[in-house]
C-alpha positions as CSV (number, residue, x, y, z in Angstrom):
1,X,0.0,0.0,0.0
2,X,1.8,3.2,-1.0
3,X,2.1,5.7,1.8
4,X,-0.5,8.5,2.6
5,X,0.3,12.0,0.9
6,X,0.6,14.1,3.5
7,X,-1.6,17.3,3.8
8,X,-0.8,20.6,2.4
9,X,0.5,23.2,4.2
10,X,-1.5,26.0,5.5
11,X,-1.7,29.4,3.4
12,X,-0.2,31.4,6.2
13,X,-2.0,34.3,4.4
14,X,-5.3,32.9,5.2
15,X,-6.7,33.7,8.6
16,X,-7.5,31.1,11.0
17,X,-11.2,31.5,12.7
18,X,-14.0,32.2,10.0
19,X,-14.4,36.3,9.8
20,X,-17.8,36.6,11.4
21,X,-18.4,40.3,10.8
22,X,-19.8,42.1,7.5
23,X,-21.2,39.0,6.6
24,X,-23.4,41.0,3.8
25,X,-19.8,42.3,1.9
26,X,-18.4,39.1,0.4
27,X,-21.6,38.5,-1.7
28,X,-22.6,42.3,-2.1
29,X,-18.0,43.0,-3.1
30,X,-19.2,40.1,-6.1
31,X,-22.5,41.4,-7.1
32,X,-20.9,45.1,-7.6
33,X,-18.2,43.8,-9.5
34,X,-20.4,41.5,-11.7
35,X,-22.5,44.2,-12.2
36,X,-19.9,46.6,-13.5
37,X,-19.1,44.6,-15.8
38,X,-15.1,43.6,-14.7
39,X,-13.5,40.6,-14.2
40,X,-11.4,40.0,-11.3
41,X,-8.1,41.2,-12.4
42,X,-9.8,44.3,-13.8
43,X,-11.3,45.3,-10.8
44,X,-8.2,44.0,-8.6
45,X,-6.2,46.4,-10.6
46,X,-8.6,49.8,-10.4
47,X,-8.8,49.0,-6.5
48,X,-5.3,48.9,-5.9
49,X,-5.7,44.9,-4.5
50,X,-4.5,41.6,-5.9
51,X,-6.4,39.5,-7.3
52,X,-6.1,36.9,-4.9
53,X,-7.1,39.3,-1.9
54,X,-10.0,40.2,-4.2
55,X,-11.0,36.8,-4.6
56,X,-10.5,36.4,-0.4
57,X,-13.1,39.5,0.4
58,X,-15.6,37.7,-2.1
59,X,-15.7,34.6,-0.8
60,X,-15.4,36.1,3.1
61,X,-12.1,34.8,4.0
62,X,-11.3,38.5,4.6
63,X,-12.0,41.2,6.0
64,X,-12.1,44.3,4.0
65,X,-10.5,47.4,5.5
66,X,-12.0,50.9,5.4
67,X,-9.6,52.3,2.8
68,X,-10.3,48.9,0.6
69,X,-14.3,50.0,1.1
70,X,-13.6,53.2,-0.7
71,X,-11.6,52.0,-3.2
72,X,-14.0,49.1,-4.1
73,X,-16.7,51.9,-4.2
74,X,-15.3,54.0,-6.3
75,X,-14.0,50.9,-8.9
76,X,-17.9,49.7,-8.7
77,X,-19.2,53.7,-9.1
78,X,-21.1,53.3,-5.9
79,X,-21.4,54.2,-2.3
80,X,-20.0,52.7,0.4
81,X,-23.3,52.1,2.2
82,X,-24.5,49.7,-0.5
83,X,-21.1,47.7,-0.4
84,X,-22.0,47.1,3.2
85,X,-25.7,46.3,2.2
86,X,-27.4,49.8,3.6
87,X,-28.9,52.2,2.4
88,X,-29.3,52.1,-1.3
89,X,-27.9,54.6,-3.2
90,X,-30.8,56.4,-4.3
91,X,-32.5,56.8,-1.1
92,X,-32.0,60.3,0.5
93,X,-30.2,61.7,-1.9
94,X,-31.9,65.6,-1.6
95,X,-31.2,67.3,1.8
96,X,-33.7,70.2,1.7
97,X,-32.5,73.5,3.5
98,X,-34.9,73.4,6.0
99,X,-33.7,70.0,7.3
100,X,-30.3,71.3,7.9
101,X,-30.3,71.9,11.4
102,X,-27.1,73.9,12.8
103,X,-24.7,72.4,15.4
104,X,-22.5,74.7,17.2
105,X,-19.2,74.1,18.4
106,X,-16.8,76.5,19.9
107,X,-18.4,79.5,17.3
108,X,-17.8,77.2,14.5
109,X,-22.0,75.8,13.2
110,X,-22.1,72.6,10.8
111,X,-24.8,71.6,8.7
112,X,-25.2,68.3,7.3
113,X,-25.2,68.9,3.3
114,X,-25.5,65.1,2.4
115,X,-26.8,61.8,3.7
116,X,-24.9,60.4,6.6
117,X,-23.2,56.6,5.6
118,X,-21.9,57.2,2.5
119,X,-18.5,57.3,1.3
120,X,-18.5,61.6,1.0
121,X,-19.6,63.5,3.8
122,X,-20.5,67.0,3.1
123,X,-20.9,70.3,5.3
124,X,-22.2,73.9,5.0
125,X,-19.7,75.3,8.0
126,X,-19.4,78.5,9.4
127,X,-15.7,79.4,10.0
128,X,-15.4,81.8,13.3
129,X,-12.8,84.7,13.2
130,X,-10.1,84.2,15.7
131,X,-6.5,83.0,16.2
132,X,-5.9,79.2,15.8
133,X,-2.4,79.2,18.2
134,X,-0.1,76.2,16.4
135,X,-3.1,73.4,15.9
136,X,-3.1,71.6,12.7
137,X,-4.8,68.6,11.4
138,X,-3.2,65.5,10.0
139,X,-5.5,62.1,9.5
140,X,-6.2,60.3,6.6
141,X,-8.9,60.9,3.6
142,X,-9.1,63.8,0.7
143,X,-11.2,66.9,1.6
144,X,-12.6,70.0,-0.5
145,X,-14.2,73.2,0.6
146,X,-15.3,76.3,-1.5
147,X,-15.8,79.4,-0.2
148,X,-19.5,80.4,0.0
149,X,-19.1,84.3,2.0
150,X,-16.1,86.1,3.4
151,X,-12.2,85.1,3.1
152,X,-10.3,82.2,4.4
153,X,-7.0,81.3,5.5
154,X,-6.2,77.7,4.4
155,X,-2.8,76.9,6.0
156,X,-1.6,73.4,3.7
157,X,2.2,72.1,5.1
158,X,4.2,75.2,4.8
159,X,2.4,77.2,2.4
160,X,-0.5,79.6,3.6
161,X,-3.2,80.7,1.2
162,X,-5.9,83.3,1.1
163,X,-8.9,81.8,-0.2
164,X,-12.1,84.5,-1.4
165,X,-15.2,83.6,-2.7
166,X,-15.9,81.9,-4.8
167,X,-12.2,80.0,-4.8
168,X,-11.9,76.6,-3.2
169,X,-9.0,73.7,-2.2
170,X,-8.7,70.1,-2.7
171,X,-6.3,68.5,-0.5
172,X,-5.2,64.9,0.8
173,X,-5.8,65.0,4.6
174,X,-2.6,63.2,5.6
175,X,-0.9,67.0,4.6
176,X,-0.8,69.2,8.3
177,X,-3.3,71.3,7.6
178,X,-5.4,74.5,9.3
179,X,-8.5,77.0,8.4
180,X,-9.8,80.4,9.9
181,X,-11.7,83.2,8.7
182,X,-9.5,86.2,8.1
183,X,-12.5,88.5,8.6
184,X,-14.7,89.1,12.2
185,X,-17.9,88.3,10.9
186,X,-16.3,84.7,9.9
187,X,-16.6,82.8,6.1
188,X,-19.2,80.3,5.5
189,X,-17.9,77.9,2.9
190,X,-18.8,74.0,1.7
191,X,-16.6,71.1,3.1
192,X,-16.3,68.0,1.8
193,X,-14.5,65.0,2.8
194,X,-14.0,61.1,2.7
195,X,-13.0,59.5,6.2
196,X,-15.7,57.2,6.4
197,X,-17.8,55.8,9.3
198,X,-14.8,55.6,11.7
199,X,-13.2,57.2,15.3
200,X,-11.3,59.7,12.7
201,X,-14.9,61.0,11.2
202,X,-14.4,62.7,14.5
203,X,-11.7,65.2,13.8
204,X,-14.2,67.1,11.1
205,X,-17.7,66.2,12.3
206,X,-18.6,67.4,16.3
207,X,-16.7,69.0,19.0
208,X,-12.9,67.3,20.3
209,X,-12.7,65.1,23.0
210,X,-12.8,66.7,26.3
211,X,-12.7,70.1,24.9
212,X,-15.9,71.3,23.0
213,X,-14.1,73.2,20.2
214,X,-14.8,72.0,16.5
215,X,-12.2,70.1,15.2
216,X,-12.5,71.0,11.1
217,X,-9.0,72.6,11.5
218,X,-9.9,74.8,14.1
219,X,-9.0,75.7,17.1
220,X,-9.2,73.2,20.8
């Protein structure tokens, strides 16, 4: 009798227990993809993934991480909510004025401009006039902003910039970067940016911990 084979080793890549969280994203990740059209390696490529991690997050051997959500959004030309089997994309997509209630923070007021779990979170902010001290922002994500009233100073790295209206900034988050009004009745402008549903979504949305200033480059 010939000897057994033995058993194949492990895939140290794989992980051990079965993932038991998101268990709506392996099927939903290979719907989207089917649906736009690409094949594996196509969409591998746009998202920035290999094909065999691709071909992990579909079957639910893995995990995807928040940056892979966005990318796989974007690939598939949809929202992160739907990846993760929420809210469809065309459900609350007008915000009428009169539903934008005003938070204040610290002089600085935030109203919600879009619908809340999807991949872009936008603002209508009211910028306060007033010294920042040495404060600056550095977390991950792109934002914009365009300036609606008044002027701005947009402080990106080491450059500073006066921004009027009318003019506006697109910049990747993980660059140290500051805003305040340069005149005393303040700027209102439009901020947009991507950090998802995690802690981070803090440092732009609500008052910092422990100090109830705005944290949308503003001052603690």
């Amino acid at each position: 009798m010939s000897p057994a084979l033995p058993e194949p080793a492990p895939d140290s890549s794989e992980p051990g227990p079965e993932p038991t969280e998101l268990p709506v994203v392996a099927p939903q990740l290979r719907e989207l993809r089917r649906r736009a059209a690409l094949t594996l390696e196509a969409a591998a490529r746009a998202a920035g993934l290999s094909p065999a991690h691709l071909s992990r997050l579909e079957t639910g051997r893995r995990q995807p991480s928040l940056p892979m959500l966005l990318a796989l959004a974007r690939t598939y030309g949809t929202t992160v909510s739907e990846v993760l089997g929420e809210t469809p994309a065309d459900q609350n997509s007008v915000v009428r004025a009169g539903d934008m209630e005003p938070n204040e923070a610290g002089g600085w007021i935030y109203r919600q401009a879009g619908s809340p779990g999807r991949g872009m979170q936008a603002l209508r902010v009211h910028v306060p006039y007033g010294a920042q001290g040495d404060i600056v922002r550095v977390h991950p994500g792109e934002e914009w902003l365009y300036v609606l009233e008044g002027r701005l100073r947009l402080r990106l790295g080491d450059t500073a910039y006066g921004l009027e209206a009318g003019d506006s900034a697109h910049f990747d988050s993980l660059t140290p970067h500051r805003i305040a009004a340069a005149d005393r009745g303040g700027a209102e402008l439009l901020f947009v940016h991507t950090l998802l549903q995690s802690p981070s979504a803090a440092l732009c949305l609500g008052p910092a911990a422990g100090g109830g200033e705005p944290t949308l480059g503003g001052p603690r």
